[in-house]
N, C-alpha and C positions, 0 to 999 in steps of 0.2 A: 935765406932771405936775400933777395937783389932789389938795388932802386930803380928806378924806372920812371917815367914820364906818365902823366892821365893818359896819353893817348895810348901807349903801349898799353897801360894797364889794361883799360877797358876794351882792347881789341882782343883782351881774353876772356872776354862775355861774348858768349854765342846768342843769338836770336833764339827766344822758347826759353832762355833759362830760369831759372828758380835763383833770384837775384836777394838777400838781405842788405836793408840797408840801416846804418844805425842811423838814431838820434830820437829827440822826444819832441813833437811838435815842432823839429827844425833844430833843436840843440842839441849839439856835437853830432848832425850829420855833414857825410863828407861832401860839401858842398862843389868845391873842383872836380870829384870822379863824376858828380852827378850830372853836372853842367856838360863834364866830356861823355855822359852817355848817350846825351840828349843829343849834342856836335854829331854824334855817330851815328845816330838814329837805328840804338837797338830795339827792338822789337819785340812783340810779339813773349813780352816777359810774366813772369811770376814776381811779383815784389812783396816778399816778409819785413814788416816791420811795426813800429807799434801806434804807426798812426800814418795818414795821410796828409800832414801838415798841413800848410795853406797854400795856395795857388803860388805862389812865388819864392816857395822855400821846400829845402830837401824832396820827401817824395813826391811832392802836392807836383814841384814843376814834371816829374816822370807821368805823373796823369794829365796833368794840362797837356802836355806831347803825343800824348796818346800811345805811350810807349807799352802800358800794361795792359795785357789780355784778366788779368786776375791781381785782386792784392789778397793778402790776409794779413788784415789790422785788427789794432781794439778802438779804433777812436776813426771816422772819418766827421766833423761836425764841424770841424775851421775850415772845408775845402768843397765849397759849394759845385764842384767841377767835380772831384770823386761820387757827388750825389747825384748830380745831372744824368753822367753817363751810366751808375747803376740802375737808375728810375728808366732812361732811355736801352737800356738792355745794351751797352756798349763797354759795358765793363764789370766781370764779376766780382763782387765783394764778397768775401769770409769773413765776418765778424765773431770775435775771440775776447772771450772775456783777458783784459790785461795781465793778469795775475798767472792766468792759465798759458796766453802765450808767452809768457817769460818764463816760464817754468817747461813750457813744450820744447823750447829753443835750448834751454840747459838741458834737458833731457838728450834734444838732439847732439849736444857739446862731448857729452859725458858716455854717453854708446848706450845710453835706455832706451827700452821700448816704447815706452809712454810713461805718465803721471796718471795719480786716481787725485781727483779732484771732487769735490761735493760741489762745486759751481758748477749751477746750471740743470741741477736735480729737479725733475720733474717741471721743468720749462721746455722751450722750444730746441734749447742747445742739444737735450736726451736724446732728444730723437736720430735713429739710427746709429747711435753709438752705441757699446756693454757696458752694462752699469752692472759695478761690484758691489756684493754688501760685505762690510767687515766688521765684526761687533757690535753687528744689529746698525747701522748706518750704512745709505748707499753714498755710492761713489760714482763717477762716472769716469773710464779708461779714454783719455785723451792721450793718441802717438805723438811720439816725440816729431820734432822738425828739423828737418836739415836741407840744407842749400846748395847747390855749385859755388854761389861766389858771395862771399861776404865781402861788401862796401862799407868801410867803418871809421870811424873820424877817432885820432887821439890827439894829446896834446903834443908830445912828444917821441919821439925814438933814440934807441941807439944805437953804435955801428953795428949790433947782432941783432937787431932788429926786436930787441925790447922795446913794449911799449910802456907811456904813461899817460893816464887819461886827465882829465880837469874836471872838478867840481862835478857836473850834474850832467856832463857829455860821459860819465860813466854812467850810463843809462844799459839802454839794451849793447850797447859796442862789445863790453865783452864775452857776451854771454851770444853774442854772432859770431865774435872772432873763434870761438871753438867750435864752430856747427856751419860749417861749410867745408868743401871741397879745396875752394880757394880763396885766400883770407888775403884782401889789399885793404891796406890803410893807411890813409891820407892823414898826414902829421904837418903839425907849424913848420918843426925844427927838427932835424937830426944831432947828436948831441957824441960827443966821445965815449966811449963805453966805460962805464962806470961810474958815470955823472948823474943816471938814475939811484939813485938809492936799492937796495935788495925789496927793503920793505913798500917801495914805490914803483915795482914794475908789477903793474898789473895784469899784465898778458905777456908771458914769455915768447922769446923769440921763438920755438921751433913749430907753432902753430901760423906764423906770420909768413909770409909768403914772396911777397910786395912790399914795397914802401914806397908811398907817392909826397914826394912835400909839397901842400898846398897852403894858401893863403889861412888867416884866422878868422873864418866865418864864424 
C-alpha cells in the first residue's frame, strides 16, 4: 500500500476503463477522487456502481461530465441527467436488479463465476441469459463483475493500509474493494497501526493499493 495524492491516483485510470465507484446515492462515495476524475477529464469510461446519485453528488457528477460511455446501476431515478442521456441515446445504461449487483460484485471479489439468482425469472432481465433449474425451480446465471479500478470511500486507515468504514458508507465500498484490479481509497484520516481494532478492519490491507486522504464528504 503507498499514499499518494487524487491526482497521482486517478492518473492511474486509463480512458475506456471499467471504473467502480462506491457509495449509495452519494454516501460514502469518494468524493475528492471523483472530483479529480472529472479535473482530468477521463473518458470514455465504464462506471459500476449501485446507483447514479444526483446531479451533484458521487457518480451523478461523472454523468453530468459526460465522462461515461456506459454505467451498470440498480437505481438511476434521483439523476434526471442519467435519463436525459439514456432516452437521447448518449449513454448506455445496464440496469441490475440491486440485490443481484451486490452479489455479482462479491462474486467478482471472491474469483466466481457468477451467481444463480431467481430475480428476474421470466421477465425481461431472462432474456439472453442460462437459466438453471435446481429442485424443480429456475434460476437465472448472472457473471460475476470485476473492474480495473475500484474508487471507494472509508472512514479510516492505517499505516498498512487497513481500512475502516462508517455507518452505512459500508455499502457497496467493500464488496468493490475485492473486485478490481486496482483498489484506491480515499479516507478522512490515517491513523497509527493498531488503532483500528482487529474486529474493525473491514478491508485488510493487502487488497488496498492506494490510499488518498480526502476531505469528510
Amino acid at each position: 500500500m503507498k499514499v499518494i495524492n487524487a491526482k497521482e491516483a486517478i492518473e492511474k485510470v486509463n480512458n475506456g476503463d471499467s471504473v467502480m465507484i462506491g457509495g449509495f446515492l452519494g454516501v460514502g462515495a469518494p468524493e475528492t477522487l471523483v472530483d479529480e476524475l472529472i479535473a482530468q477529464k477521463k473518458s470514455d469510461l465504464e462506471i459500476i456502481g449501485n446507483d447514479t446519485a444526483f446531479v451533484d453528488k458521487g457518480i451523478g457528477k461523472v454523468v453530468v461530465n459526460k465522462l461515461a460511455r456506459k454505467v451498470v446501476v440498480s437505481h438511476i431515478g434521483t439523476n434526471k441527467e442519467t435519463q436525459r442521456q439514456m432516452i437521447e441515446n448518449e449513454l448506455e445504461v445496464k440496469l441490475v436488479p440491486q440485490g443481484t449487483l451486490a452479489e455479482q460484485v462479491r462474486a467478482g471479489g471472491v474469483g466466481l463465476g457468477g451467481i444463480l439468482t431467481p430475480t428476474g425469472v421470466g421477465t425481461e432481465v431472462e432474456k439472453g441469459k442460462q437459466v438453471v433449474e435446481l429442485n424443480g425451480k429456475k434460476y437465472i446465471l448472472e457473471e460475476a463483475i470485476h473492474a480495473k479500478v475500484a474508487l471507494i470511500k472509508a472512514k479510516k486507515a492505517d499505516y498498512l493500509g487497513n481500512l475502516q468504514f462508517s455507518l452505512t458508507a459500508r455499502n457497496f465500498n467493500p464488496l468493490m474493494a475485492m473486485a478490481a484490479d486496482i483498489v484506491i481509497a480515499e479516507v478522512e484520516e490515517i491513523v497509527p497501526t493498531g488503532c483500528i481494532p482487529p474486529d474493525s478492519v473491514h478491508i485488510p490491507s493487502v487488497v488496498v493499493d492506494y490510499i488518498v486522504v480526502g476531505g469528510a464528504k
